[in-house]
C-alpha positions in Angstrom: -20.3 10.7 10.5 -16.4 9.7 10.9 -15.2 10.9 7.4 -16.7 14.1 5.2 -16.5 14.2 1.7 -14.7 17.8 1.3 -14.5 17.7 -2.9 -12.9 16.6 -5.6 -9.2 16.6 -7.4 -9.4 16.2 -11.2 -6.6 13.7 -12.3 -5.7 13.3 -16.3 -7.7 10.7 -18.1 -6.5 7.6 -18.8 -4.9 6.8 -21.2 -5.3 2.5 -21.4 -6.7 -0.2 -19.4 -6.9 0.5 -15.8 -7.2 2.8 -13.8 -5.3 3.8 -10.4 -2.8 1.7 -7.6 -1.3 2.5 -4.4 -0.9 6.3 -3.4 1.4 7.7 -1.0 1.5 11.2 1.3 4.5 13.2 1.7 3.4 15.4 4.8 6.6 17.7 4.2 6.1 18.7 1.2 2.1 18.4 0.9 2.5 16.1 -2.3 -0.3 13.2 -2.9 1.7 10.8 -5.2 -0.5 8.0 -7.2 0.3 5.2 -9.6 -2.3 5.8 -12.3 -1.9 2.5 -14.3 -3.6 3.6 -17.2 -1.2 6.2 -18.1 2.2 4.2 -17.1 2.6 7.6 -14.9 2.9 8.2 -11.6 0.8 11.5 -10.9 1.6 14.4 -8.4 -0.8 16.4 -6.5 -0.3 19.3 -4.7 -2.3 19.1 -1.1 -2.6 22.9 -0.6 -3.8 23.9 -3.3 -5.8 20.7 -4.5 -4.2 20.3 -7.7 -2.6 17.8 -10.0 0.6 19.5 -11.1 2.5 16.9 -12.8 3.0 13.4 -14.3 6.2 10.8 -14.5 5.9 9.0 -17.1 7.4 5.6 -18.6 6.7 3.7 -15.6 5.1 0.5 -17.6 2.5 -1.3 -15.2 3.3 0.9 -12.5 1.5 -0.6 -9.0 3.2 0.4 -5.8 4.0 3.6 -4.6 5.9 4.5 -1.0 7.2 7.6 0.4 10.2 7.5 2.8 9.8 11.4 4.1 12.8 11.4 6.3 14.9 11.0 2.9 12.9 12.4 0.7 12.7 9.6 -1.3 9.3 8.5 -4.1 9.6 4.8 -4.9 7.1 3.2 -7.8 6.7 -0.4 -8.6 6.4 -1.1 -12.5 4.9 -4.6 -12.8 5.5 -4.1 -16.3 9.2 -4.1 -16.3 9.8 -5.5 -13.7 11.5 -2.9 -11.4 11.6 0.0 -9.3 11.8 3.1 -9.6 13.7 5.3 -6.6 12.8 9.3 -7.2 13.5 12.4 -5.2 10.5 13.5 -3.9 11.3 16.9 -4.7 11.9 16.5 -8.3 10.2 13.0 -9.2 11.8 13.4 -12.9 15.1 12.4 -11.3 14.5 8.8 -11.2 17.1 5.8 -11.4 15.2 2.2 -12.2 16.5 -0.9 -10.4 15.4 -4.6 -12.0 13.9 -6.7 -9.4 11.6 -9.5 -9.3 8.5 -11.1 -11.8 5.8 -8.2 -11.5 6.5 -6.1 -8.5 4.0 -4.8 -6.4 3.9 -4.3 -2.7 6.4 -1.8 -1.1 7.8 -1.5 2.4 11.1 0.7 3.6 13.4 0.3 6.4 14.1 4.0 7.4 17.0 3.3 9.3 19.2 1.1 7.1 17.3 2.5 4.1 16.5 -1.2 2.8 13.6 -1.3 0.4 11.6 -5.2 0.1 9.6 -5.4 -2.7 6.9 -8.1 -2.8 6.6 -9.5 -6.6 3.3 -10.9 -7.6 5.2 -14.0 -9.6 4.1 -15.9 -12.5 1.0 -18.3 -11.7 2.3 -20.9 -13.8 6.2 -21.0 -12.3 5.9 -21.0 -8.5 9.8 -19.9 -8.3 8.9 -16.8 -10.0 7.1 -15.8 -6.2 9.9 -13.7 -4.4 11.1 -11.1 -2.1 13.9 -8.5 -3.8 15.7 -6.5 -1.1 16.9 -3.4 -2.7 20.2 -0.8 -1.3 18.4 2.4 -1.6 21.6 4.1 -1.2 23.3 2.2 -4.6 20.0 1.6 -6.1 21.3 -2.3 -6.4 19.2 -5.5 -5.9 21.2 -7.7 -3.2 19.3 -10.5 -2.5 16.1 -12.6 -3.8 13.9 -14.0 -1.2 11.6 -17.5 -2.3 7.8 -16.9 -0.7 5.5 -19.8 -0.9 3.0 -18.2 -2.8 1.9 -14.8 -4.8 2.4 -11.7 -2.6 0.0 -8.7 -1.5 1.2 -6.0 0.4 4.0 -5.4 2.8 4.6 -3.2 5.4 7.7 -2.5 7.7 7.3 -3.0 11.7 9.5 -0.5 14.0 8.5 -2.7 16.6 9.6 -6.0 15.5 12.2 -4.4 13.3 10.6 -6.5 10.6 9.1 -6.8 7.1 5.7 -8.6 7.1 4.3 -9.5 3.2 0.9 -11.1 3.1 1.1 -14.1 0.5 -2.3 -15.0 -1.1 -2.5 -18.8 -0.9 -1.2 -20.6 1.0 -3.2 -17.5 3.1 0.0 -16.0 5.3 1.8 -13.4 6.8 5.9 -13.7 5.9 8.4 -12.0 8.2 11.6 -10.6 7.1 14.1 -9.5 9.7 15.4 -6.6 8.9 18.8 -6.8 10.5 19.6 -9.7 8.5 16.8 -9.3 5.2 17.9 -12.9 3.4 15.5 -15.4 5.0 11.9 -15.6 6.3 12.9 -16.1 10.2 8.6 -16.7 10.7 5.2 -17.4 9.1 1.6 -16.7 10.6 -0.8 -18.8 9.4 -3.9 -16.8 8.1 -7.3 -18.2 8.7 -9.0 -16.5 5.7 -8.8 -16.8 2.2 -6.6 -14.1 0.4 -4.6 -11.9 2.8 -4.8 -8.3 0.6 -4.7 -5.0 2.4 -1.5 -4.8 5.2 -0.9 -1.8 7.9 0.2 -1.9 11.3 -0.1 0.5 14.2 2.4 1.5 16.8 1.9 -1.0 19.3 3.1 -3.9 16.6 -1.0 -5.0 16.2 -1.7 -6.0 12.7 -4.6 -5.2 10.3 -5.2 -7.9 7.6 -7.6 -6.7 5.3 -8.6 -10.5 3.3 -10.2 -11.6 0.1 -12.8 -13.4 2.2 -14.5 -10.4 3.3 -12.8 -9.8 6.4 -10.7 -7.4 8.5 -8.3 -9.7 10.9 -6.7 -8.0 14.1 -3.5 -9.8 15.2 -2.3 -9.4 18.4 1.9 -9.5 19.0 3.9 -11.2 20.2 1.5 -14.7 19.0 -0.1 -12.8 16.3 -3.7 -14.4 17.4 -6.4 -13.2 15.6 -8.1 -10.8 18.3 -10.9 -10.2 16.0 -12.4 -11.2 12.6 -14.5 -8.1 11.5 -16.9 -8.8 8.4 -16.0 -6.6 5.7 -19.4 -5.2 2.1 -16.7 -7.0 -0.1 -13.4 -8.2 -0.9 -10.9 -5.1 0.2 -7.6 -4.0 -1.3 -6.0 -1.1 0.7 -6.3 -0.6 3.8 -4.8 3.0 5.9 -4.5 3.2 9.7 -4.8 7.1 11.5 -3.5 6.1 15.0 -4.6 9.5 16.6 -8.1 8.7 15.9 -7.8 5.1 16.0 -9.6 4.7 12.8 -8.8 2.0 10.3 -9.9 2.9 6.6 -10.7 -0.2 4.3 -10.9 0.4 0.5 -13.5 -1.9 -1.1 -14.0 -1.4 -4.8 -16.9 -3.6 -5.4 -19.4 -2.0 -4.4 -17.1 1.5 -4.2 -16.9 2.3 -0.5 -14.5 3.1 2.6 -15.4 1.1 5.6 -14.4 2.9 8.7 -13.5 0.8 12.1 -13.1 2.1 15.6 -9.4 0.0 16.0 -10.1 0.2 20.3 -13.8 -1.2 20.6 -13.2 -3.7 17.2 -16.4 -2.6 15.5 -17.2 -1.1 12.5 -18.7 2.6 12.6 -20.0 3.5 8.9 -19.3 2.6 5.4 -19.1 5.3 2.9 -19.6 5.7 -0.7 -17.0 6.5 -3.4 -17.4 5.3 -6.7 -17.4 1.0 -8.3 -14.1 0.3 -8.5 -12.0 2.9 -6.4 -10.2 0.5 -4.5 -7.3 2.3 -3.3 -6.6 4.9 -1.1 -4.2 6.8 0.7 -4.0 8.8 4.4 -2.6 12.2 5.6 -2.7 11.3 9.1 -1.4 14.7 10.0 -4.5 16.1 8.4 -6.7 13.7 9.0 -7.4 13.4 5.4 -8.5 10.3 3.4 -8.3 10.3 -0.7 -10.1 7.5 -2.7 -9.0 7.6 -5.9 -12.3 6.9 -8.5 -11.1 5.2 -11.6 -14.1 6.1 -13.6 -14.4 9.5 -13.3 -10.3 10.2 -13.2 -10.5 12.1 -9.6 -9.9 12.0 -5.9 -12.5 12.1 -3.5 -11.4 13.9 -0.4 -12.4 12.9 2.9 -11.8 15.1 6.2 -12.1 12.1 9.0 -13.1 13.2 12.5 -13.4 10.9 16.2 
């Protein structure tokens, strides 16, 4: 067994439709911070003592979430409004909303210039409405709008590439932002499976493409050819790299379970339950810790992984 369910953080109830988005681990501080969509909140939970202790509210639609530890800094994605929302992490109530693009969602951070890309879903109906917003942390301003080709997923930020990648849906893609220069798309990698979702990549620049199709997709740098094309119970939403074990954790909701992958031998090692639905989740990596966040029971599972 690779992950062990440890127990069980009660969350509030929900409030509306919905349930719960993108999570995100300050190590620091030992904070758990997850968008609970149902309640327009973004809830905190302390780690040590396994306990929500608060929730922001008035975050309408709230999606993404992203910690940038070295600053301290809690940023939410409010596909409701239309913005972000930039927070200390030590006092989340101290928040400071920036407009951005139609229905924001995915969030990546460039730690060294402290340049936040936001990936908006769009509007369906008006294909200019699919765009990139590149946001100064610093004076909490939009500074540029980015076209994509298509409605976005996730994004993540590349040390190694110095680079924003943002998986666009159809036509199935990776986008990469530079992020000396974060105005253009300088490349595209063509996808060859239906719905790029779930985004991470580990510290040799390899990336994990967690698809729609019902696969997990390992692309190899500098040509980003698929190394391998790992079937996946379902179609995935998050998925959560822990480099030291070199485990990759995929969030299925339908059924409710977290596939676990051996990232060096490309094969998958077990598939756990959680609950229908919970089809996000979030990683201490310094722990070793996986959460799954169950939408029908208003909780956190907690996994302890192992090798």
């Amino acid at each position: 067994m690779t992950i062990r369910l440890e127990g069980y953080i009660d969350l509030p109830e929900h409030r509306g439709t919905g349930g719960f988005d993108h999570a995100a681990v300050h190590r620091g501080l030992r904070r758990l911070y997850v968008a609970h969509t149902a309640n327009d909140a973004l809830d905190v939970i302390d780690l040590d003592k396994s306990i929500h202790v608060e929730s922001v509210d008035g975050l309408t639609g709230v999606a993404g979430v992203l910690v940038a530890e070295p600053w301290d800094l809690v940023i939410a994605s409010n596909r409701g409004e239309d913005t972000v929302a930039i927070c200390d992490a030590r006092d989340p109530r101290s928040l400071v909303k920036v407009p951005v693009g139609v229905r924001p969602n995915g969030l990546a951070f460039d730690p060294v210039r402290r340049t936040l890309l936001v990936a908006n879903v769009g509007d369906p109906l008006d294909p200019t409405k699919h765009t990139l917003s590149v946001v100064n942390t610093d004076r909490a301003r939009l500074t540029v709008s980015i076209p994509v080709p298509g409605r976005t997923r996730w994004t993540v930020f590349d040390q190694t590439t110095d680079a924003f990648l943002v998986n666009v849906a159809d036509p199935p893609s990776i986008v990469v932002v530079g992020a000396r220069d974060p105005t253009h798309i300088v490349r595209t990698i063509d996808i060859p499976a239906a719905g790029p979702h779930g985004l991470d990549v580990d510290q040799r620049g390899a990336v994990y493409c967690a698809c729609d199709a019902g696969r997990l997709l390992v692309l190899e740098p500098p040509t980003y050819a698929v190394l391998a094309g790992l079937p996946l119970a379902g179609s995935p939403d998050v998925i959560v790299l822990d480099s030291a074990l070199h485990h990759a954790y995929v969030a299925i909701g339908d059924p409710g379970v977290i596939e676990v992958f051996d990232v060096d031998r490309l094969e998958r090692l077990e598939s756990v339950a959680t609950e229908p639905g919970a089809h996000t989740i979030a990683i201490d990596a310094g722990q070793h810790r996986v959460y799954a966040f169950l939408p029908t029971t208003h909780r956190v599972a907690v996994f302890q992984a192992r090798s």
